[in-house]
ROLOTOR-740369 format. One line per field, with one value per atom (N, C-alpha, C): z, y, x; residue in one letter. Coordinates in Angstrom, 1 decimal, always signed. Example, Ala and Ser with C-alpha at 12.3 -4.5 7.8 and 13.67 -1.06 7.14 Angstrom:
<sites>
w +7.8/+7.8/+7.8/+7.1/+7.1/+7.9
v -5.7/-4.5/-3.3/-2.2/-1.1/+0.0
u +13.2/+12.3/+13.2/+12.8/+13.7/+12.9
residu a/a/a/s/s/s
</sites>
This chain:
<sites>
w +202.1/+203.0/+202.4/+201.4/+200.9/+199.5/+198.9/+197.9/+197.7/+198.9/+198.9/+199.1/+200.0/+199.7/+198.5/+197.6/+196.2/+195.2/+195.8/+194.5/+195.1/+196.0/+196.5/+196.5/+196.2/+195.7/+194.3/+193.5/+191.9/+191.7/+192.2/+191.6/+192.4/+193.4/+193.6/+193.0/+192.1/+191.2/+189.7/+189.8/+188.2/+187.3/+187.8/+187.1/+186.9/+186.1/+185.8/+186.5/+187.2/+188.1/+186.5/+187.0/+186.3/+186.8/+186.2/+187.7/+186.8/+187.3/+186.8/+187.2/+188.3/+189.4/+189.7/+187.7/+188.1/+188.9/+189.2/+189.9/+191.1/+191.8/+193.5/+193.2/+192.3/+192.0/+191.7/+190.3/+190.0/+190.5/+192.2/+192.9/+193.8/+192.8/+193.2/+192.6/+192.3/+191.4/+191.5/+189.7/+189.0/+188.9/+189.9/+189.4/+188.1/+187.7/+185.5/+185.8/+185.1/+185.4/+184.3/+184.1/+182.8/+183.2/+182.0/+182.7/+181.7/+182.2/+181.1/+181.0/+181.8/+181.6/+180.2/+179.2/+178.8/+177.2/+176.2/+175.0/+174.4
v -88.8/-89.1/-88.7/-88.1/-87.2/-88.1/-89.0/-89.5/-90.0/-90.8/-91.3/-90.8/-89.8/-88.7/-88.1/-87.6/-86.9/-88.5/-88.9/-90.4/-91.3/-90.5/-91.3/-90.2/-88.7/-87.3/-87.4/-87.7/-87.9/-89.0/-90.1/-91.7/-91.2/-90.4/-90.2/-89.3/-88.4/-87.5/-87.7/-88.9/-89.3/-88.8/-88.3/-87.7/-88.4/-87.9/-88.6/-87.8/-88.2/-87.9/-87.6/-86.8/-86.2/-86.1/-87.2/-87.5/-88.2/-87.8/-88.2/-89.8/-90.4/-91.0/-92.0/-92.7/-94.1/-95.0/-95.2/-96.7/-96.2/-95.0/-95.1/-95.6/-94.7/-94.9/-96.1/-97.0/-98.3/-98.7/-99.0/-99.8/-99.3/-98.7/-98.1/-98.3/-99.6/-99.8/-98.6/-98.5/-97.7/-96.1/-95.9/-94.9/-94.5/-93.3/-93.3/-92.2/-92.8/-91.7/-91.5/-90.6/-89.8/-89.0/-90.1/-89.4/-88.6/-87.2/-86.1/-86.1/-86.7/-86.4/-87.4/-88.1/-88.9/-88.0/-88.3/-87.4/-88.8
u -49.5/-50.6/-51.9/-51.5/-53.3/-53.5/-52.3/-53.0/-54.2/-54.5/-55.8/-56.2/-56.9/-58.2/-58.5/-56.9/-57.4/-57.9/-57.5/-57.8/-59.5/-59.6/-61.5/-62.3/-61.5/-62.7/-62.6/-61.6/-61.9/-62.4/-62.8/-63.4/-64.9/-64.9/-66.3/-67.1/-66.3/-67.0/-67.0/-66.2/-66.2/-65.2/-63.9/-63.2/-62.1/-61.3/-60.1/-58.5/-57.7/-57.0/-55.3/-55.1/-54.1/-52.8/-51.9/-50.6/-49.3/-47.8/-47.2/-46.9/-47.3/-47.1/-48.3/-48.5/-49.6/-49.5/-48.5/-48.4/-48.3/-48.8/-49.6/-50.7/-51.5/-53.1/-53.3/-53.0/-53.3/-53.8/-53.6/-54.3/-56.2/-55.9/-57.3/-58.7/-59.5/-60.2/-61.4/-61.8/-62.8/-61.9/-60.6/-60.1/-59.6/-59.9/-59.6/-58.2/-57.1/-56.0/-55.5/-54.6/-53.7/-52.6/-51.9/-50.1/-49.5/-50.1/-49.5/-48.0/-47.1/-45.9/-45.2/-46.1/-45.7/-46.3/-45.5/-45.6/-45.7
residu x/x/x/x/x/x/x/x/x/x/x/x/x/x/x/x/x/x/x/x/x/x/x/x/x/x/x/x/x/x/x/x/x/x/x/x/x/x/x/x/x/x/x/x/x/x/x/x/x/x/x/x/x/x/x/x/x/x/x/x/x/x/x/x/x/x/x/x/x/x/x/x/x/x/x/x/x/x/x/x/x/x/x/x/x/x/x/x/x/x/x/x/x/x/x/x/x/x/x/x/x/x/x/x/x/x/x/x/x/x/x/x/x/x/x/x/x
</sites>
């Protein structure tokens, strides 16, 4: 239930969201993400 709050305080501060778990966010336009769990 909090994904979307952390994912509309990082696209409103301009940051980039750090998450194993792109394909919740994806659908979030102008959100910038990074999936550390990937080498």
């Amino acid at each position: 239930p909090y994904d979307s709050m952390i994912a509309a305080h990082a696209r409103a501060l301009g940051l980039i969201l750090v998450t194993n778990n792109t394909r919740e966010f994806e659908r979030i336009n102008g959100l910038r993400l990074e999936d550390w769990s990937i080498s």
